[in-house]
FITIMI-919840 format. One record per residue (C-alpha): y, z, x; residue in one letter. Coordinates in steps of 0.02 Angstrom, whole numbers, padded with zeros to 5 digits, always signed. Example, Ala and Ser with C-alpha at 12.3 -4.5 7.8 and 13.67 -1.06 7.14 Angstrom:
# residues 2
-00225+00390+00615A
-00053+00357+00684S
//
This chain:
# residues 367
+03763+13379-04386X
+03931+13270-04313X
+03799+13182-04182X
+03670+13171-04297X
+03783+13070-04416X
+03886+12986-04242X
+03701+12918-04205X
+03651+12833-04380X
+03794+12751-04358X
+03766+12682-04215X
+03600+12615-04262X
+03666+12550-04423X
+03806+12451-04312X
+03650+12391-04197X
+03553+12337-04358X
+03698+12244-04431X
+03737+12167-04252X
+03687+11980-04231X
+03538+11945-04126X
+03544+11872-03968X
+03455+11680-03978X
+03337+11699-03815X
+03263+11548-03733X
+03136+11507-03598X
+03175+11445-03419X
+03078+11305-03449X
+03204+11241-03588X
+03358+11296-03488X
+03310+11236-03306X
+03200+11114-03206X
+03114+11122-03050X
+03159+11016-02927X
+03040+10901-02871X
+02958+10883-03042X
+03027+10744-03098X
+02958+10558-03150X
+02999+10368-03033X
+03018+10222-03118X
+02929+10063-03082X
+02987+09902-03099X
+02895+09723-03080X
+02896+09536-03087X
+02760+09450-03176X
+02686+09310-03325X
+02628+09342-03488X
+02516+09203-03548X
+02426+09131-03695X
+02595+09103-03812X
+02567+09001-03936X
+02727+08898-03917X
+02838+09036-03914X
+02851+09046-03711X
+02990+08983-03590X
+03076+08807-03601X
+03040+08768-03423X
+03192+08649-03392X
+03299+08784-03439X
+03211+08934-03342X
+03154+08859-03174X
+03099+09021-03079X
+02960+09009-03225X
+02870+08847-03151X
+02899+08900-02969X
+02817+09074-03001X
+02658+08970-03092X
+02670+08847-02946X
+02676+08995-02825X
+02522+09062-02905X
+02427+08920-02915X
+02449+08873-02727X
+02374+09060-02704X
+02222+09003-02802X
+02189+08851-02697X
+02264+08745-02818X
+02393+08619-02765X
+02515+08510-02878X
+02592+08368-02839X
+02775+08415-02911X
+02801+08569-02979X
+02969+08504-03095X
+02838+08389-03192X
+02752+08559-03299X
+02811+08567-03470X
+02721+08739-03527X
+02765+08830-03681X
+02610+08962-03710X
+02696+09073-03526X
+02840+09181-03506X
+02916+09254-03365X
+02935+09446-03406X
+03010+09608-03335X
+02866+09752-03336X
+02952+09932-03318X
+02853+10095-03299X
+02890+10289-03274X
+02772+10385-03138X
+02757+10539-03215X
+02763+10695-03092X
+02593+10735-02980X
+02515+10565-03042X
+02357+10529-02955X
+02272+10350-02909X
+02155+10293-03061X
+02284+10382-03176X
+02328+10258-03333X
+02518+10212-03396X
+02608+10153-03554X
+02715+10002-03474X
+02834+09881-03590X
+02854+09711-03542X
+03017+09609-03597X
+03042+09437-03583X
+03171+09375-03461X
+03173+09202-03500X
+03231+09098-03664X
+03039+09141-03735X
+03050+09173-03935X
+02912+09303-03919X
+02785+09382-03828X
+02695+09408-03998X
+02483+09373-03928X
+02531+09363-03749X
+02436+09438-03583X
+02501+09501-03456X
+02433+09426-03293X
+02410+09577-03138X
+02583+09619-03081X
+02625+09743-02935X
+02734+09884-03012X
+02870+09954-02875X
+02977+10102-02849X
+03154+10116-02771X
+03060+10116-02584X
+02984+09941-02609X
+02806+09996-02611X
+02690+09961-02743X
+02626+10133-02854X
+02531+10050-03001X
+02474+09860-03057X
+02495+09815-03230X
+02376+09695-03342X
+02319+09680-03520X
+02361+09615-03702X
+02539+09649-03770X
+02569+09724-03929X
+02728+09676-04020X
+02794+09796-04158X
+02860+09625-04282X
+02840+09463-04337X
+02927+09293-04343X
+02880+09121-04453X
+02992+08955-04485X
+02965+08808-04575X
+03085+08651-04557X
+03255+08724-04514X
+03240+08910-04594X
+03170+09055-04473X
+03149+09244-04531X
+03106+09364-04399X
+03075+09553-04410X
+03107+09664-04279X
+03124+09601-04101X
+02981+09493-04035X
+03028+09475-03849X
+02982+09649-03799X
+02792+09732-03830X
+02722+09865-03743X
+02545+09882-03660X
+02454+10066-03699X
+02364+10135-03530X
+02403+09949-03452X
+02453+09999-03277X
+02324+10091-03158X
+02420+10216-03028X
+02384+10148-02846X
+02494+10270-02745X
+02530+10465-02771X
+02700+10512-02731X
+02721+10657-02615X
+02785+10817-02697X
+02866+10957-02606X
+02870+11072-02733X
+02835+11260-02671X
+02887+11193-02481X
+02936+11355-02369X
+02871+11465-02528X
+03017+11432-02607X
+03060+11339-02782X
+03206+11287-02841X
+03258+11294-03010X
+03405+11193-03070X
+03503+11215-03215X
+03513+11079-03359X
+03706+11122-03398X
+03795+11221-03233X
+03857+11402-03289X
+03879+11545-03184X
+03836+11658-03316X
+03683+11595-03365X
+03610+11584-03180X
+03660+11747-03152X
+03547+11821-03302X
+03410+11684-03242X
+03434+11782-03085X
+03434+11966-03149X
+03270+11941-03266X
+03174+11860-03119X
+03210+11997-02994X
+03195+12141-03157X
+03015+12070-03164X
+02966+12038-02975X
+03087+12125-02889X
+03235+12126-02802X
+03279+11987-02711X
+03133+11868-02776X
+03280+11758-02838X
+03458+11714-02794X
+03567+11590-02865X
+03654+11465-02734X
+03792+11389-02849X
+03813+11389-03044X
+03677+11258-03044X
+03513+11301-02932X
+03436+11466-02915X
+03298+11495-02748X
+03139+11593-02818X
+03024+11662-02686X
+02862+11592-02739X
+02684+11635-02657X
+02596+11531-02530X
+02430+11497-02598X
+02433+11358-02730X
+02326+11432-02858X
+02448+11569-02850X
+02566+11448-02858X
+02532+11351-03008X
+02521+11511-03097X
+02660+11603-03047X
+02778+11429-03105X
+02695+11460-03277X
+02720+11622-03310X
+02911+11594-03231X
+02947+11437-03357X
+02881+11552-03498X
+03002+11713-03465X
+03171+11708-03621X
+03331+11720-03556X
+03495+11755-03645X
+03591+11619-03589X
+03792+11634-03592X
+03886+11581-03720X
+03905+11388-03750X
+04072+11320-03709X
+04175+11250-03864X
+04160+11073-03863X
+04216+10913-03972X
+04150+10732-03956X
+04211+10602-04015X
+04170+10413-04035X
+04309+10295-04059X
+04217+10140-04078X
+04124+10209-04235X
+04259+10350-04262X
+04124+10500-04258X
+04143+10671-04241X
+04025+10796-04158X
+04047+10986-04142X
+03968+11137-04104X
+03975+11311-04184X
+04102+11380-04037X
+04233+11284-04098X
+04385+11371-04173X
+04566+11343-04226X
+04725+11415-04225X
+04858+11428-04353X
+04940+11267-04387X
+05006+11142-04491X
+04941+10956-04515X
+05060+10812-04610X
+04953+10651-04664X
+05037+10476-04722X
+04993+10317-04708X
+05093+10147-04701X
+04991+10003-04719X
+05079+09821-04688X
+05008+09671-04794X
+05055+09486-04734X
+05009+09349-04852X
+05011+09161-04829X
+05028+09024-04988X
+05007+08842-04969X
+05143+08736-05037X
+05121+08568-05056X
+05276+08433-05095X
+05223+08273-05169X
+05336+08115-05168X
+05370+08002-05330X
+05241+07859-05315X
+05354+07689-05214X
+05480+07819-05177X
+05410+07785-04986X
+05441+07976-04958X
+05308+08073-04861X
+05214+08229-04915X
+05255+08399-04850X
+05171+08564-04840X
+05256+08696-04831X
+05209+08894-04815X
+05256+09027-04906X
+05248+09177-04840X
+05256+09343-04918X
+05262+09514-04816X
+05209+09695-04919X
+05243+09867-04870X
+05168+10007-04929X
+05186+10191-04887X
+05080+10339-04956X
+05178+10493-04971X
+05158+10615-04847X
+05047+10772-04860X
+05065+10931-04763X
+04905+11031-04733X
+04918+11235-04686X
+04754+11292-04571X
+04734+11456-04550X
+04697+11534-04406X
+04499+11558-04369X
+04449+11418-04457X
+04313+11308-04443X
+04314+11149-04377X
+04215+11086-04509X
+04300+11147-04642X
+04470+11066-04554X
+04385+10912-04576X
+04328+10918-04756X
+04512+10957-04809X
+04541+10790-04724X
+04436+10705-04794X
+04503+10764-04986X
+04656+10688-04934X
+04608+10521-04904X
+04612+10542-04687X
+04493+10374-04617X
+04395+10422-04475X
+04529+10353-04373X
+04664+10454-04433X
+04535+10603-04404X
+04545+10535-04214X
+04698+10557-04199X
+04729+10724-04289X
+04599+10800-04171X
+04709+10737-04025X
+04869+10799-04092X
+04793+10961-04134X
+04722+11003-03962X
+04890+10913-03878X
+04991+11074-03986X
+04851+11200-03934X
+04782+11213-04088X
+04610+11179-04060X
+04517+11312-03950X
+04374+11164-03900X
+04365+11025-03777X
+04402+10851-03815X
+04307+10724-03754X
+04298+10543-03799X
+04176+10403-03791X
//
């Protein structure tokens, strides 16, 4: 009867226990060599109407038109004697996504690099698109769509959103595949989005509990080897099922972020405190400045004088002293601040006082 009881308590403790939050590989790793390239070119959007480049101020506009036209056959007899306002000179960035094939279509965006006021009914004239190596992987040509509008009349303007950057849907064709070593040796590597031990070790231990032993080993905290099979078929298959197996990965670290241009604060659920005790006050310093002006009796043959007066104010908010108990939240630290008049600022620097005495079981970091 004692074990029988001993054991329906034990299940009721497993019931009541919280549930581990599982989550795929795929979402906590990525393989290396699957990854995207970005493209970059030069080129000319044209057809503005009015809107492009003022060509005395941007000259590498006329020479890239006089460039191109000497391509064509086409010869001018001083290139510094164009005055064109319908063409731009524009940046066109790209991302190659991973195994992307020639004939494959891309999204590019195209922004203005020039003085042009928008791009708004433009085309993009062919432009080589180019990766880190120097060789061309896509060309790039089409209409641009820009997401706003502008209008002025006289000397008033109103413009909505930004007109010097539009995109081009499926305006790049893919001329070059990049070479992918993915499964090289029969091995894959998988690489941790955030580096922790623990959670490569239980990446490690539910691979190998459903393959076998020594299918995987971890190298570091970050990048785990996984025996893969040699055919590709295989291959492709055996990445999907891997990507699609939950792990329970280790606990996230305690952290705190904070911004102290815009004085926000960011915080995860790790984040505890210790017993301690928080004073608030505020002194605030006004200096004001008044005019005075002294004014002569009229043939006195006195001058006038101005004079300041100034006047300095000092104000001081009494003090308040805040107990936190131990095991608190951070957020409800914060919303006691907040009832007692703390700026964002002030919450800065409480934060940084608070982890300076120990208080704060989290790590601080500022941006």
């Amino acid at each position: 009867m004692k074990n029988i009881i001993q054991t329906l308590f034990l299940a009721v403790l497993l019931a009541c226990a919280p549930a581990s939050h599982a989550e795929r590989i795929k979402d906590l790793a990525n393989i290396a060599g699957v990854r995207s390239n970005q493209l970059m070119g030069y080129g000319l959007v044209i057809g503005l109407d009015g809107t492009g480049d003022q060509t005395t101020q941007t000259p590498f506009t006329v020479q890239t038109i006089a460039s191109m036209l000497q391509q064509m056959g086409i010869t001018l007899p001083s290139a510094s004697s164009l005055q064109l306002k319908n063409v731009a000179a524009v940046m066109v960035t790209a991302s190659l996504p991973p195994f992307a094939q020639p004939g494959q279509l891309l999204d590019v965006t195209v922004s203005s690099m020039g003085n042009a006021k928008s791009l708004r009914g433009g085309t993009l004239l062919m432009t080589p698109l180019k990766g880190a190596d120097g060789q061309v992987y896509g060309m790039a040509q089409g209409n641009i769509l820009v997401g706003g509008v502008g209008a002025q009349s006289g000397g008033s303007s109103v413009v909505v959103n930004h007109l010097s950057v539009g995109r081009i849907s499926g305006g790049a064709t893919v001329e070059r595949a990049v070479a992918s070593n993915v499964g090289e040796n029969n091995m894959i590597r998988l690489e941790l989005k955030e580096t922790d031990f623990a959670t490569a070790s239980r990446v490690v231990e539910a691979i190998n509990d459903k393959y076998g032993a020594g299918i995987a080993y971890a190298l570091d905290g970050r990048v785990i080897r996984v025996q893969a099979p040699s055919s590709s078929d295989l291959r492709v298959s055996f990445i999907g099922a891997l990507e699609a197996m939950d792990v329970n990965p280790a606990k996230q670290a305690a952290k705190v972020i904070m911004n102290a241009r815009t004085g926000s604060v960011v915080m995860n659920q790790a984040v505890t405190l210790e017993t301690c005790a928080i004073s608030h006050g505020n002194l605030s310093v006004s200096v004001s400045t008044d005019p005075q002006v002294s004014q002569p009796n009229a043939l006195s043959a006195g001058q006038t004088v101005v004079t300041q007066n100034s006047q300095i104010d000092i104000k001081k908010d009494s003090g308040k002293v805040m107990m936190v108990n131990g095991g608190a939240s951070l957020a409800d630290v914060v919303k006691a601040l907040n009832a007692i008049g703390a700026t964002p600022q002030d919450l800065l620097a409480i934060l940084q006082a608070m982890k300076s005495a120990g208080a704060l079981r989290a790590e601080l970091e500022i941006i």
